[in-house]
N, C-alpha and C positions, 0 to 999 in steps of 0.2 A: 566667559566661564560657563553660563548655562547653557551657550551652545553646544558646548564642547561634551557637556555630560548627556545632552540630547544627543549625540552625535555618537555618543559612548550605548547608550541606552538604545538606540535605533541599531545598532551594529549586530547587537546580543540579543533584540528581540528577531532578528530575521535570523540571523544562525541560526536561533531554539525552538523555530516553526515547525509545527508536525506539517512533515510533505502531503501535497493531495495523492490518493491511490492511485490517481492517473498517471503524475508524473514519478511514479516507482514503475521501473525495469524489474522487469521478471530476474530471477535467481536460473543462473544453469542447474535442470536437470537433467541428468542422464536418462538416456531412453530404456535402459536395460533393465526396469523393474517394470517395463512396460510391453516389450516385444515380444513376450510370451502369453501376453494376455491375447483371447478370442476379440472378434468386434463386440460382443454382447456384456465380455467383459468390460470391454475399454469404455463402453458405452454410461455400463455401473460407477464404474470408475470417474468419468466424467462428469456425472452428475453429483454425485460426492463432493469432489475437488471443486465444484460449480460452486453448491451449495454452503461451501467453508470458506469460499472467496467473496461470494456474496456479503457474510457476518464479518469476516476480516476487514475487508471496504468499509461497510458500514462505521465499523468500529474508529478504524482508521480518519473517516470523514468526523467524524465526530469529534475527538482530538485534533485535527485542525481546525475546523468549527472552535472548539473550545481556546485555543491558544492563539486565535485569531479575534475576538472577542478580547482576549488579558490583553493583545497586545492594543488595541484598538484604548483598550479603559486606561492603559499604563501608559502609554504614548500620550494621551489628552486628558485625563483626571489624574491618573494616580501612579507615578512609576513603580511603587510594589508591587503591581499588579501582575508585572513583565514575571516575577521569580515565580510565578504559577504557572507559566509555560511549561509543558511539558516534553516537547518538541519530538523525534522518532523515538521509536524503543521496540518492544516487540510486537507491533502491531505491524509496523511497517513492513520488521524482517518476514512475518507471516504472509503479507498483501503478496510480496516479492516471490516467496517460495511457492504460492501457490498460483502467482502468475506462470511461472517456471514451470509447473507439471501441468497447467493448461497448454503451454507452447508444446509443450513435450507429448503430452496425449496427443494433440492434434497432428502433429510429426507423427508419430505412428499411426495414427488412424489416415492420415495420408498414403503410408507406406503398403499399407492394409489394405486399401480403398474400402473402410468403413464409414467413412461419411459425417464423421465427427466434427461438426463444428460448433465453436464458443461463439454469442454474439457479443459486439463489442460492449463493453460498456457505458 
């Protein structure tokens, strides 16, 4: 019987896991808020979106970090621990969208030959 509730509790603590920003896929975005910008724009533009992906990640590593810790104390001390998972939400959907307008700026700044590139993470 306690296997079974571990086996219950093991199921729902890995569902409820905030993903790492790495394994989030960029969000399609369209190019066309971007093909009329200058390279000097795209350029602004790029470090903007740089600098909001940066805090997004962060943010994002940190609620995995944290739900990875409850599951850790809730798995081997205490299983209330597990209903503090917070797992994706809108940290994630952010990480995604602005993976999405890095792919996307850099697809234009290709198309451009303005030289724009993101280095990986």
């Amino acid at each position: 019987m306690k296997v079974r509730y571990l086996a219950v509790g093991v199921a729902l603590a890995l569902t409820g896991c905030a993903t790492q920003p790495k394994d989030i896929a960029p969000a399609y975005v369209s190019t066309m808020g971007y093909e009329k910008l200058s390279c000097a724009q795209l350029q602004v533009e790029a470090q903007n979106v740089s600098a909001a992906a940066a805090a997004a990640v962060g943010q994002q590593e940190q609620k995995s970090r944290n739900d990875s810790v409850a599951m850790g104390v809730g798995l081997v001390l205490f299983w209330p621990a597990l209903l503090f998972m917070k797992g994706n939400g809108s940290e994630a959907t952010e990480v995604a969208q602005l993976k999405g307008e890095m792919t996307t700026i850099q697809t234009v700044s290709d198309a451009k030959s303005c030289g724009i590139r993101f280095a990986p993470a």
